[in-house]
Backbone and ligand atoms as CSV (ligand in chain L), in Angstrom:
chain,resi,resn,atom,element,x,y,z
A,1,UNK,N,N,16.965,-29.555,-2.885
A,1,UNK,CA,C,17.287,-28.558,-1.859
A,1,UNK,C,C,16.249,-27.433,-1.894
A,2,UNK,N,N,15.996,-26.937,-0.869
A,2,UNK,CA,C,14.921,-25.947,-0.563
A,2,UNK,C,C,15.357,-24.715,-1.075
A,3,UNK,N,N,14.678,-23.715,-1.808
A,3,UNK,CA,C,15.329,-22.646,-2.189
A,3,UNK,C,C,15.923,-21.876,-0.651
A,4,UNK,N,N,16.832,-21.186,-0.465
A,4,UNK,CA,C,17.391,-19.576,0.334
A,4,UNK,C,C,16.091,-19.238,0.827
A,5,UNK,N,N,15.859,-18.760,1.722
A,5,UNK,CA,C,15.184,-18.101,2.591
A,5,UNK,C,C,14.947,-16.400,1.601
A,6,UNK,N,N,14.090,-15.846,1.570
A,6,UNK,CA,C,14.224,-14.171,1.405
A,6,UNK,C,C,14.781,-13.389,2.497
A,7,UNK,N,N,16.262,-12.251,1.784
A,7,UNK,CA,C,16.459,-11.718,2.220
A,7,UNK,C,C,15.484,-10.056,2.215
A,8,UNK,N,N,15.466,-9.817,3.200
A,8,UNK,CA,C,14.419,-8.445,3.147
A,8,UNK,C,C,15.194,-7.195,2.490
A,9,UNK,N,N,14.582,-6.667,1.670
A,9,UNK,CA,C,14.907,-5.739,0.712
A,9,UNK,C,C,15.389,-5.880,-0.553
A,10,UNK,N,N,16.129,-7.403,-0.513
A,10,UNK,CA,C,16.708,-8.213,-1.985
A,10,UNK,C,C,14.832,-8.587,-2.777
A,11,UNK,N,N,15.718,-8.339,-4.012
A,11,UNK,CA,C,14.746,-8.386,-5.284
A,11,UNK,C,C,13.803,-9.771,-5.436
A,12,UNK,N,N,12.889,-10.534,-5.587
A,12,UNK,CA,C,12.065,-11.661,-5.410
A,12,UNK,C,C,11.686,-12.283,-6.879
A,13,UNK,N,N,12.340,-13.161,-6.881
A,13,UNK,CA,C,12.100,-13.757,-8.511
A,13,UNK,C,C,10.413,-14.117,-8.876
A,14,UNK,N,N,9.712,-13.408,-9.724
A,14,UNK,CA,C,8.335,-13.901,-10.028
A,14,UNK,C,C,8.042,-12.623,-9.542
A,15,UNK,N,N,7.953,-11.608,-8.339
A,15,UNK,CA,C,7.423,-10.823,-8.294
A,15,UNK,C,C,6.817,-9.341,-9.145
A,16,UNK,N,N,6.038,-9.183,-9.342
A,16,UNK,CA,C,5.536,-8.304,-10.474
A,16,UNK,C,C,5.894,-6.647,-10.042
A,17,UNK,N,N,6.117,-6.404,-8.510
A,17,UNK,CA,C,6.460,-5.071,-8.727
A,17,UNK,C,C,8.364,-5.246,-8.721
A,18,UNK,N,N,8.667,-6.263,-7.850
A,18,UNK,CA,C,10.066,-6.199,-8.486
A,18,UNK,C,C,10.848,-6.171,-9.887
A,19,UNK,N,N,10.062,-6.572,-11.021
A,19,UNK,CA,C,10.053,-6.521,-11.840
A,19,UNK,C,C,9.949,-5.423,-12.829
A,20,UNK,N,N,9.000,-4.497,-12.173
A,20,UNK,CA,C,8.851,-2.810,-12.514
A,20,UNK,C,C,9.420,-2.463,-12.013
A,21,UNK,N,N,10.383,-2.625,-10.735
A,21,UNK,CA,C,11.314,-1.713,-10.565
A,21,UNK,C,C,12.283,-2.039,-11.031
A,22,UNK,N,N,12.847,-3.210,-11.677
A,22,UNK,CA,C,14.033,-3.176,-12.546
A,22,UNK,C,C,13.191,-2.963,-13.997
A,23,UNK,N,N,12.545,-2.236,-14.458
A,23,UNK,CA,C,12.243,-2.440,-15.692
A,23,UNK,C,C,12.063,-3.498,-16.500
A,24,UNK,N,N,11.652,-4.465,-16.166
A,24,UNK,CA,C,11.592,-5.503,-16.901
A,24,UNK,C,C,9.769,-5.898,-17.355
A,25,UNK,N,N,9.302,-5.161,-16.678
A,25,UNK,CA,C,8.042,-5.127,-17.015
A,25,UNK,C,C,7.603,-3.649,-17.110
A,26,UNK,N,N,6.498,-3.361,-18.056
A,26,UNK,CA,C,6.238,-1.800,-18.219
A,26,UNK,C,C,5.208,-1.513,-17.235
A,27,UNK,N,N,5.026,-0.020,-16.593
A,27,UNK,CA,C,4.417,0.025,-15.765
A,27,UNK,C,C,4.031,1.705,-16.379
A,28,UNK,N,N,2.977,2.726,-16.404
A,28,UNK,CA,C,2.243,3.648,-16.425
A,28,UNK,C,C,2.863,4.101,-15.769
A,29,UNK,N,N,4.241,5.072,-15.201
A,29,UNK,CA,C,4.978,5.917,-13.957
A,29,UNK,C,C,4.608,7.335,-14.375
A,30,UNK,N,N,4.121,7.600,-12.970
A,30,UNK,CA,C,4.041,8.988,-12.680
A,30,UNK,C,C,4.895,9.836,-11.593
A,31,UNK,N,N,5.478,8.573,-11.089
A,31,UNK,CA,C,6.898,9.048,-10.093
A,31,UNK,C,C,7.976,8.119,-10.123
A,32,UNK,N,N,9.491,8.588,-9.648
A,32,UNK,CA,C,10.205,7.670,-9.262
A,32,UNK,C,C,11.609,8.445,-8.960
A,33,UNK,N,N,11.957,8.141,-7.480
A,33,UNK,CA,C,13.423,8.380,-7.680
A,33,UNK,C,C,14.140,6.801,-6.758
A,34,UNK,N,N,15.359,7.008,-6.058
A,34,UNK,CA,C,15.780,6.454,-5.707
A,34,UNK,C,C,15.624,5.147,-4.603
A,35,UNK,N,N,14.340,5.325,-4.200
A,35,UNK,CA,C,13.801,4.251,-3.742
A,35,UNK,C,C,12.402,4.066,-3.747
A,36,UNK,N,N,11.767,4.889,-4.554
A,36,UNK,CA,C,10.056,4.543,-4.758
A,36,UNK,C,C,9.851,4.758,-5.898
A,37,UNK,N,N,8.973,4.046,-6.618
A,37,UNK,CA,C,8.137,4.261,-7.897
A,37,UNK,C,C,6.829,4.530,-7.469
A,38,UNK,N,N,6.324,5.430,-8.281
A,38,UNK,CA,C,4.527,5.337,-8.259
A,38,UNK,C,C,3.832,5.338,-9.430
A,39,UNK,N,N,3.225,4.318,-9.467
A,39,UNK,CA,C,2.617,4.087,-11.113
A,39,UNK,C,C,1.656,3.579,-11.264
A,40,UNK,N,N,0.283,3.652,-12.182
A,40,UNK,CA,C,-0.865,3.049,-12.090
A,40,UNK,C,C,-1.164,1.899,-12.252
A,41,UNK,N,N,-2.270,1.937,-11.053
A,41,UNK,CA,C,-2.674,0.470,-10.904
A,41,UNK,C,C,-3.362,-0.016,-11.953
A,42,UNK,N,N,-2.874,-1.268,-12.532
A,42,UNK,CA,C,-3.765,-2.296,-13.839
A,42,UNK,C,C,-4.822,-2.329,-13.656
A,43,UNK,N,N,-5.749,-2.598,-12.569
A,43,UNK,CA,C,-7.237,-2.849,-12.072
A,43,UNK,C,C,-7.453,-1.535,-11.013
A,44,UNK,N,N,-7.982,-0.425,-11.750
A,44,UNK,CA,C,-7.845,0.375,-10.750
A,44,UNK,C,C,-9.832,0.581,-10.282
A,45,UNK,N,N,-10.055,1.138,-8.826
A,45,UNK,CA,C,-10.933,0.789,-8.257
A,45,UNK,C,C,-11.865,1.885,-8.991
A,46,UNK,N,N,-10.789,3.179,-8.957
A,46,UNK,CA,C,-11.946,4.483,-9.567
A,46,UNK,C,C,-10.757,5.177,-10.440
A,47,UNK,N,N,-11.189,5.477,-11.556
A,47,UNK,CA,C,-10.143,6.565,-12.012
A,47,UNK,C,C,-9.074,7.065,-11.727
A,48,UNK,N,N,-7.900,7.497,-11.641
A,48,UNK,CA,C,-6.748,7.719,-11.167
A,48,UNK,C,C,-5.917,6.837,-9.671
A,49,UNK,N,N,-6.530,5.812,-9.896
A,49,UNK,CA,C,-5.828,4.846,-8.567
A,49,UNK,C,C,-4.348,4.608,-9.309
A,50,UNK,N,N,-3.673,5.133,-8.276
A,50,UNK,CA,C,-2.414,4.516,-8.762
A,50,UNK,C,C,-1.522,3.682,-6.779
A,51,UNK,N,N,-0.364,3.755,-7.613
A,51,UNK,CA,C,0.393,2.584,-6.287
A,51,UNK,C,C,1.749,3.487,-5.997
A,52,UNK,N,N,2.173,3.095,-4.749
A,52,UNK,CA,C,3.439,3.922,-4.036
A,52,UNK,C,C,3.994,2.755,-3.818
A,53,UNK,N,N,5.654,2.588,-4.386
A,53,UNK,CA,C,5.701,1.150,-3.782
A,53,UNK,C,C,7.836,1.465,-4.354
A,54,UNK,N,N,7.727,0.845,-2.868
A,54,UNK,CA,C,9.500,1.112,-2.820
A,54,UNK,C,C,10.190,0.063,-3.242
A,55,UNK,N,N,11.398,0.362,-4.156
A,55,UNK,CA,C,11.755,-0.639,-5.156
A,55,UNK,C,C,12.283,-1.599,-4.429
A,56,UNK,N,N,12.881,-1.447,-2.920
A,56,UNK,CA,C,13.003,-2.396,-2.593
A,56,UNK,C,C,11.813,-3.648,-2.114
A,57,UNK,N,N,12.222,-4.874,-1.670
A,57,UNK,CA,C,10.994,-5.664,-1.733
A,57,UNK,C,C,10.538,-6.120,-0.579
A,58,UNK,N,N,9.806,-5.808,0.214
A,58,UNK,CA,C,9.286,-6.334,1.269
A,58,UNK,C,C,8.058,-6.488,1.402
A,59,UNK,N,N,8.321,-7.628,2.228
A,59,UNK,CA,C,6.412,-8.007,1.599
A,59,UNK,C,C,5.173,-7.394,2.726
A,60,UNK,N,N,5.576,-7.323,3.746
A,60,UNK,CA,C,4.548,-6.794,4.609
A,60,UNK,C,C,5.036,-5.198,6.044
A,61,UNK,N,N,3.892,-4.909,5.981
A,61,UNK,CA,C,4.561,-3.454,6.600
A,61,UNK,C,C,5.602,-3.976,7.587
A,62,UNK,N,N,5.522,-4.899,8.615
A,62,UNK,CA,C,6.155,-5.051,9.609
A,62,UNK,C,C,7.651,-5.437,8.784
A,63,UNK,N,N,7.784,-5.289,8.089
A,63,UNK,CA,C,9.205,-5.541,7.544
A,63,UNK,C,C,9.726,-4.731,6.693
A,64,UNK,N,N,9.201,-3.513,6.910
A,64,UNK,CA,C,9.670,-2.344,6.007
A,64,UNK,C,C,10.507,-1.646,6.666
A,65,UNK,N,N,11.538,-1.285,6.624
A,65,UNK,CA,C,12.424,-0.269,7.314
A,65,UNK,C,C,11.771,1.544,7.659
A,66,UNK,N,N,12.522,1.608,8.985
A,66,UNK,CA,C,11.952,2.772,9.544
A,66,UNK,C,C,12.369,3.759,8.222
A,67,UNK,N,N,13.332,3.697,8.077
A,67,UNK,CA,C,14.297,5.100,6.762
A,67,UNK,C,C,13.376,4.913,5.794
A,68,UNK,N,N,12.558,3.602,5.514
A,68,UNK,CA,C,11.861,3.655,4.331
A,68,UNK,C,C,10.422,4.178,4.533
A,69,UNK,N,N,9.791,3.959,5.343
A,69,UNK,CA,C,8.243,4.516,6.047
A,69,UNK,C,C,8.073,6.079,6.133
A,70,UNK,N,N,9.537,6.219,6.867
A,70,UNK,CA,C,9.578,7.592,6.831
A,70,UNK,C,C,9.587,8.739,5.700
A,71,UNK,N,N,10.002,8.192,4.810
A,71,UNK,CA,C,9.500,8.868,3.448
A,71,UNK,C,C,8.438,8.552,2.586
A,72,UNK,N,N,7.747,7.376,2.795
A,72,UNK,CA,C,6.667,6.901,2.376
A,72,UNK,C,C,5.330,7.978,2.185
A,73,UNK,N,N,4.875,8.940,3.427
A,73,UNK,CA,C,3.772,9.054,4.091
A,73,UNK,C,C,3.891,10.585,3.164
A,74,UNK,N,N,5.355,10.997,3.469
A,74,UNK,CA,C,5.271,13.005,2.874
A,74,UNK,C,C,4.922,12.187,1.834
A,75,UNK,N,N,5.410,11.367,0.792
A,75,UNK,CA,C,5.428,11.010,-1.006
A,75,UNK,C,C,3.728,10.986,-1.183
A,76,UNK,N,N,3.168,9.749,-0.166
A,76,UNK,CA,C,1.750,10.219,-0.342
A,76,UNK,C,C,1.360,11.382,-0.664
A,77,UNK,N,N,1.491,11.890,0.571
A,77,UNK,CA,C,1.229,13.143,0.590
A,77,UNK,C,C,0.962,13.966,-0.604
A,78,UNK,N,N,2.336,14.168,-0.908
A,78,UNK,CA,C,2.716,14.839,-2.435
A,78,UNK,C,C,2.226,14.311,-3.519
A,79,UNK,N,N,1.914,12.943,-3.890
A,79,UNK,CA,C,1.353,12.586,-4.815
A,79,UNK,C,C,-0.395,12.590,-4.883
A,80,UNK,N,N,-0.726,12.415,-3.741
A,80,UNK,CA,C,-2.129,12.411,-3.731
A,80,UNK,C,C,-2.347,14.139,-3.623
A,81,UNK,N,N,-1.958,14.543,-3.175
A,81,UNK,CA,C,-1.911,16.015,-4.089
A,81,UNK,C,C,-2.149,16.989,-5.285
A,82,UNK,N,N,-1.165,15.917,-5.912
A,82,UNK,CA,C,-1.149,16.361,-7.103
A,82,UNK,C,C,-2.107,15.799,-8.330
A,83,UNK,N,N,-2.456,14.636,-7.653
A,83,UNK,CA,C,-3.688,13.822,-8.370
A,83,UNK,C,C,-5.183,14.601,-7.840
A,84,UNK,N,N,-5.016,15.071,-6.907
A,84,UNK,CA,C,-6.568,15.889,-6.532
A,84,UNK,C,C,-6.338,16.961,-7.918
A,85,UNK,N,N,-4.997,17.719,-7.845
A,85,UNK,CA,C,-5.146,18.855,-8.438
A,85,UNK,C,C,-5.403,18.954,-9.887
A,86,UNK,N,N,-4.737,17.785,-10.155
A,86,UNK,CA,C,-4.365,17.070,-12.180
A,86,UNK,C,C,-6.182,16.557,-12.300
A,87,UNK,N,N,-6.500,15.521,-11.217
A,87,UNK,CA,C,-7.672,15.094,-11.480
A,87,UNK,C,C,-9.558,16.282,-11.246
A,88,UNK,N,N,-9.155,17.557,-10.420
A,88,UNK,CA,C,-10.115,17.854,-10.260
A,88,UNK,C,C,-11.240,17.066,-9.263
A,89,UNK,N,N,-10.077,16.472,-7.994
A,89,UNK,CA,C,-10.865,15.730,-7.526
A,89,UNK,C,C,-10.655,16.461,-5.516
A,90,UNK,N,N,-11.380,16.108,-4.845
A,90,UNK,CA,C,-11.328,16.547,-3.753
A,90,UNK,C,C,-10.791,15.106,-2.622
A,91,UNK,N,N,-11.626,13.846,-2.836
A,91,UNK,CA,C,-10.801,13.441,-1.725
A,91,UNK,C,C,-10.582,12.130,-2.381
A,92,UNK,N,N,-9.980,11.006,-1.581
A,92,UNK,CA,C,-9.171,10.071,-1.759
A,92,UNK,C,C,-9.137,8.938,-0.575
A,93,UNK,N,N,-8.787,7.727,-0.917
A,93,UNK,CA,C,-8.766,6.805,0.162
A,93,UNK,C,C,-7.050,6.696,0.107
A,94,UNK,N,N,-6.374,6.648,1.184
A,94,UNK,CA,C,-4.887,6.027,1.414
A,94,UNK,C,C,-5.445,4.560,1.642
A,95,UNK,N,N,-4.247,3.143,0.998
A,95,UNK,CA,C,-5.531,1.960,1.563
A,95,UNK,C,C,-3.657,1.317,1.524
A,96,UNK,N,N,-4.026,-0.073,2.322
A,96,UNK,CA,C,-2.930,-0.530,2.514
A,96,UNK,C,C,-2.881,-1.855,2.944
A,97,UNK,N,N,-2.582,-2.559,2.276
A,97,UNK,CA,C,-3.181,-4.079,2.535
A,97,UNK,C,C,-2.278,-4.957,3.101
A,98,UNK,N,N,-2.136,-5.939,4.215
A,98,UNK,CA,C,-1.216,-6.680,4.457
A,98,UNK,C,C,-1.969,-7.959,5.032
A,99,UNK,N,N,-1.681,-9.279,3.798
A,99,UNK,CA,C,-1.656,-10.299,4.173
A,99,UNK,C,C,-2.650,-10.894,3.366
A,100,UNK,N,N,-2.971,-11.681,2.824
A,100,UNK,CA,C,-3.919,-12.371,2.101
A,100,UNK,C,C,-5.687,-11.998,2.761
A,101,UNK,N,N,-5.549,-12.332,4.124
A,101,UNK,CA,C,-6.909,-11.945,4.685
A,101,UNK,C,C,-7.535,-10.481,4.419
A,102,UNK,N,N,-6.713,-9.854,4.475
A,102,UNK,CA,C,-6.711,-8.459,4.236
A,102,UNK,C,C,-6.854,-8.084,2.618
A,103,UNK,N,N,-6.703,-9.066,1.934
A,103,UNK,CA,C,-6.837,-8.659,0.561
A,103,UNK,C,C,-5.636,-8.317,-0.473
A,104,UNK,N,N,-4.432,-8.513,0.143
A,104,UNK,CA,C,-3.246,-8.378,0.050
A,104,UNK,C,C,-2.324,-9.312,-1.200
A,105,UNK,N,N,-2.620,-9.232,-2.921
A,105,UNK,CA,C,-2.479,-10.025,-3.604
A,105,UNK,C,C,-1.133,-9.612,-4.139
A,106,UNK,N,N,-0.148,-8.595,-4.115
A,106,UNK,CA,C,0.808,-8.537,-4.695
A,106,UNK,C,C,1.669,-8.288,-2.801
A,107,UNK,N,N,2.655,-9.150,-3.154
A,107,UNK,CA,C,3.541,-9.582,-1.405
A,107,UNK,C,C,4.597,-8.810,-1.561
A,108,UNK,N,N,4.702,-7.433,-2.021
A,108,UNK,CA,C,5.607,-6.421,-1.924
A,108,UNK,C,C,5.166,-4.999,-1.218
A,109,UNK,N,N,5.648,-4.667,-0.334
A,109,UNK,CA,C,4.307,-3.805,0.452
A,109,UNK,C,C,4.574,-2.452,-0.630
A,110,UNK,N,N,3.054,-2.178,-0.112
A,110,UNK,CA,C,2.559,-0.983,-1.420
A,110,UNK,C,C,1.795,0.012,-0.607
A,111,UNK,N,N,1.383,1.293,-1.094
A,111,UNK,CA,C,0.031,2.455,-0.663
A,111,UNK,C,C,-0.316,2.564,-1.752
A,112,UNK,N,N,-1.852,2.405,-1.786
A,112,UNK,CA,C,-2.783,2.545,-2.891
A,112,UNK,C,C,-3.338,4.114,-2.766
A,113,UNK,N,N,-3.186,4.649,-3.599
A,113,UNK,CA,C,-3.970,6.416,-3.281
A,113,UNK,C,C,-5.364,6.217,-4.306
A,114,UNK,N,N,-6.344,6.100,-4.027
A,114,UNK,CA,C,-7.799,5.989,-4.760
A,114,UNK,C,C,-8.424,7.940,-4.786
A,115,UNK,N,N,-7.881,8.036,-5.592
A,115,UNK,CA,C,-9.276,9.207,-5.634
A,115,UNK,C,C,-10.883,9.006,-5.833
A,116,UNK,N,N,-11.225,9.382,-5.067
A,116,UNK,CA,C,-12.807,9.538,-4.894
A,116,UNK,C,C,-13.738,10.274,-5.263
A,117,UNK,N,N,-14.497,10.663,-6.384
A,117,UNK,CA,C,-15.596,11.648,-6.283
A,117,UNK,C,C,-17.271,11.063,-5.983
A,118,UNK,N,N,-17.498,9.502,-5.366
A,118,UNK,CA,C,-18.654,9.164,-5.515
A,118,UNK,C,C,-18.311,8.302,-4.183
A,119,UNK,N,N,-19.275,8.401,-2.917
A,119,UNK,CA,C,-19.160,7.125,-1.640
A,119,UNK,C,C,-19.384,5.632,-2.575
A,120,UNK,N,N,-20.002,5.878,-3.532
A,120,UNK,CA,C,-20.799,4.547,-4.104
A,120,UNK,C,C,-19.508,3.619,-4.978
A,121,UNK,N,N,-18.567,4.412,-5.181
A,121,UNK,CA,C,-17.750,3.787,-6.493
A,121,UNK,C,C,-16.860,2.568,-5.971
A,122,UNK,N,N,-16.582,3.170,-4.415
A,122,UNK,CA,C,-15.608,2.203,-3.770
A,122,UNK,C,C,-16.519,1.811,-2.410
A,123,UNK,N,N,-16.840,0.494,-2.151
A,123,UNK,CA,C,-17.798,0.198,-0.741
A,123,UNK,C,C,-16.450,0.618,0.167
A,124,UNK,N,N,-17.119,1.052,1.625
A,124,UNK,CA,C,-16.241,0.857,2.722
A,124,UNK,C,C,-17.634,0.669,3.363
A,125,UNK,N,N,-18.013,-0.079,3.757
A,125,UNK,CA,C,-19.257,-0.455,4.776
A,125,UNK,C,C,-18.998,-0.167,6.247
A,126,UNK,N,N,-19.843,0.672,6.723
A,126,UNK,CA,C,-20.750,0.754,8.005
A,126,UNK,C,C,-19.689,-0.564,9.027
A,127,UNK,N,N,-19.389,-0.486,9.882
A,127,UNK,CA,C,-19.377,-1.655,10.979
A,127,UNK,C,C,-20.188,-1.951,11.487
A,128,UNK,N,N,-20.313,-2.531,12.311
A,128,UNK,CA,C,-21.362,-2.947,13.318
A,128,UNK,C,C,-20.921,-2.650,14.745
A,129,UNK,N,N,-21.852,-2.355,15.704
A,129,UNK,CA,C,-21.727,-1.550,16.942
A,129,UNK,C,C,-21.143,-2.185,17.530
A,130,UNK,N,N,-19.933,-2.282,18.449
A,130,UNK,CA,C,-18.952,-2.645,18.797
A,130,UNK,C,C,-19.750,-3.611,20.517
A,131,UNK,N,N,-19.448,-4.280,20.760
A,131,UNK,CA,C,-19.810,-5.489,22.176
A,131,UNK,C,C,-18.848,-4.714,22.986
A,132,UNK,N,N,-19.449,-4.028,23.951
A,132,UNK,CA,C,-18.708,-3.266,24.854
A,132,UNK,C,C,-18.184,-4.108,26.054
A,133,UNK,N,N,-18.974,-5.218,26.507
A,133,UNK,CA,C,-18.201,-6.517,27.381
A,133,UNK,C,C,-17.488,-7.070,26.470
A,134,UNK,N,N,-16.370,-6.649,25.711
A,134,UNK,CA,C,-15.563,-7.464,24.627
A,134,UNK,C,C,-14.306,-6.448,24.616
A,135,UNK,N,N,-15.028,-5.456,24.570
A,135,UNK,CA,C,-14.473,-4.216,23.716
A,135,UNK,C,C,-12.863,-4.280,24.338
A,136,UNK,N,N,-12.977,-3.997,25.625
A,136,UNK,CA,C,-12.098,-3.548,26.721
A,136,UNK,C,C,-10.795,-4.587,26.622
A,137,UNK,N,N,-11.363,-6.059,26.556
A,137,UNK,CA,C,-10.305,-6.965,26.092
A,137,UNK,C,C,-9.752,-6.888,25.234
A,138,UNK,N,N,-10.428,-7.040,24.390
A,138,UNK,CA,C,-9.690,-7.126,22.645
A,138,UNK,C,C,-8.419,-5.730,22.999
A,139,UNK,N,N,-9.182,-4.215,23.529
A,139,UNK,CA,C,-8.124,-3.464,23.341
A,139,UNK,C,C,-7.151,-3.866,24.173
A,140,UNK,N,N,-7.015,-4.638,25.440
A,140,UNK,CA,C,-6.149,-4.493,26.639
A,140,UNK,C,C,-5.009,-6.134,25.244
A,141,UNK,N,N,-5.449,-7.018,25.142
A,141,UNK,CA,C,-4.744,-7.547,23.846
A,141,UNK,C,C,-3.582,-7.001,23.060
A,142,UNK,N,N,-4.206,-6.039,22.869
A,142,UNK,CA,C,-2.970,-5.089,21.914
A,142,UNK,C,C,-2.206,-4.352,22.481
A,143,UNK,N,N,-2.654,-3.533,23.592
A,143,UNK,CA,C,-2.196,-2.626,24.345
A,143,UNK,C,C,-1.211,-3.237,24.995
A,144,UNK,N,N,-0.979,-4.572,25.501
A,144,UNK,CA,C,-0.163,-5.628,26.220
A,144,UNK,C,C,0.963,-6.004,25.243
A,145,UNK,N,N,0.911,-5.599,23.645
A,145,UNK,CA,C,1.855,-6.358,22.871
A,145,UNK,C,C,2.650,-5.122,22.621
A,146,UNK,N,N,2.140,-4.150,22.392
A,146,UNK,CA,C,3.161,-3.106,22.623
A,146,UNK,C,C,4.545,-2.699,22.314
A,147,UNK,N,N,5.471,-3.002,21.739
A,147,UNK,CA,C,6.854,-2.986,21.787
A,147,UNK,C,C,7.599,-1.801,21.607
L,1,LIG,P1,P,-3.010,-5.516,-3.094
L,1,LIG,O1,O,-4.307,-6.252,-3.139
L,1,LIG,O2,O,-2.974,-4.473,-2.011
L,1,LIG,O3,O,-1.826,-6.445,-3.055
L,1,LIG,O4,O,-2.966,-4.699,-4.442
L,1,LIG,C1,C,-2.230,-5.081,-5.559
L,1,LIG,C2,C,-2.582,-4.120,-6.653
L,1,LIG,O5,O,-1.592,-4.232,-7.656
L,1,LIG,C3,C,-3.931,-4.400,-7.319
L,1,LIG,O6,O,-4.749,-3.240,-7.213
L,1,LIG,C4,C,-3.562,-4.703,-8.748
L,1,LIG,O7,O,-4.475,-4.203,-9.679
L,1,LIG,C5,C,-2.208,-4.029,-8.891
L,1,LIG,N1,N,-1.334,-4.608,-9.909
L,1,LIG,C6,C,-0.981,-5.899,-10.062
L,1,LIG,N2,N,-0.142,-6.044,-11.104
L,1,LIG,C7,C,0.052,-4.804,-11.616
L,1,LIG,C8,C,0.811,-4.272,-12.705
L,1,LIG,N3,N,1.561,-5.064,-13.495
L,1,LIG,N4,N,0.767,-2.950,-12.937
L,1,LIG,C9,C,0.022,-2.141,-12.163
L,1,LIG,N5,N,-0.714,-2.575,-11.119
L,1,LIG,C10,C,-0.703,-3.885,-10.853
C-alpha cells in the first residue's frame, strides 16, 4: 500500500527541520516561540547565516498559510536586525528557495538571512539584458495567472 498522502502542516517523517522542531535533532537556536524556530545553518554561505523556519511543515511557499507568512517577514525583520547589530555587519541577503531547480534541498519552507560584508563571498551574478520582443509576453504570462 502506498504511504497517506502529506497533510500540510502535519510533521514529515525523515525530515531534518521537522525533526528540530520536535527536538529530536540538535540545532544552534537563536530564536523560537510558538510557531518558528531560527537557528544556524550547518553549511553556512558567510558567517552568521542562519534559517527562519516554522515548525510547522510545509514544503513550498505556495502552501504556507497566510497567518503563517504574515509573521514570517516582521521575524525577519527582527532577526536580521539583530544579527547586523550582534555581528557588526551592515547588510544581508533575505534568500528563499522553492523547488529543487531553484536549489531548494531541505522540502520544509524556510528564509535564509545571510549577512554580508564582501559582494565576493556570496555570487549573485549580473543577468543578462532582457529580449524586449519576449519581454512583454513572458510578463503578459503571469499577469494572466493572477489569482
Ligand atoms: P535550501 O537549499 O534552501 O533548502 O537550504 C537548506 C539549508 O538547510 C542549507 O543551507 C543547509 O545547510 C541547511 N541545513 C540542512 N540541515 C541542517 C541542519 N541539521 N542544521 C542546520 N542547517 C541545516
Amino acid at each position: 500500500m502506498s504511504p497517506a498522502p502529506h497533510q500540510s502542516g502535519q510533521p514529515v517523517e525523515g525530515c531534518v527541520f521537522c525533526q528540530i522542531s520536535a527536538g529530536r535533532i540538535p540545532s544552534i537556536k537563536i530564536y523560537e516561540d510558538s510557531v518558528f524556530l531560527a537557528f544556524m545553518d550547518i553549511t553556512p554561505q558567510t558567517e552568521g547565516h542562519f534559517l527562519i523556519v516554522p515548525r510547522a511543515h510545509y514544503p513550498v511557499l505556495g502552501e504556507v498559510p497566510e497567518a503563517v507568512l504574515v509573521r514570517a517577514l516582521p521575524l525577519a525583520q527582527r532577526l536580521a536586525a539583530a544579527a547586523m547589530a550582534g555581528l557588526g555587519v551592515e547588510a544581508f541577503n533575505l534568500l528563499q528557495n522553492n523547488g529543487a531547480a531553484a536549489g531548494q534541498a531541505v522540502d520544509h519552507w524556510h528564509l535564509h538571512v545571510i549577512p554580508r560584508r564582501d559582494k565576493k563571498e556570496f555570487p549573485f551574478p549580473p543577468g543578462r539584458a532582457a529580449d524586449l520582443t519576449k519581454l512583454p509576453f513572458v510578463a503578459e504570462n503571469i499577469r494572466l495567472n493572477i489569482k
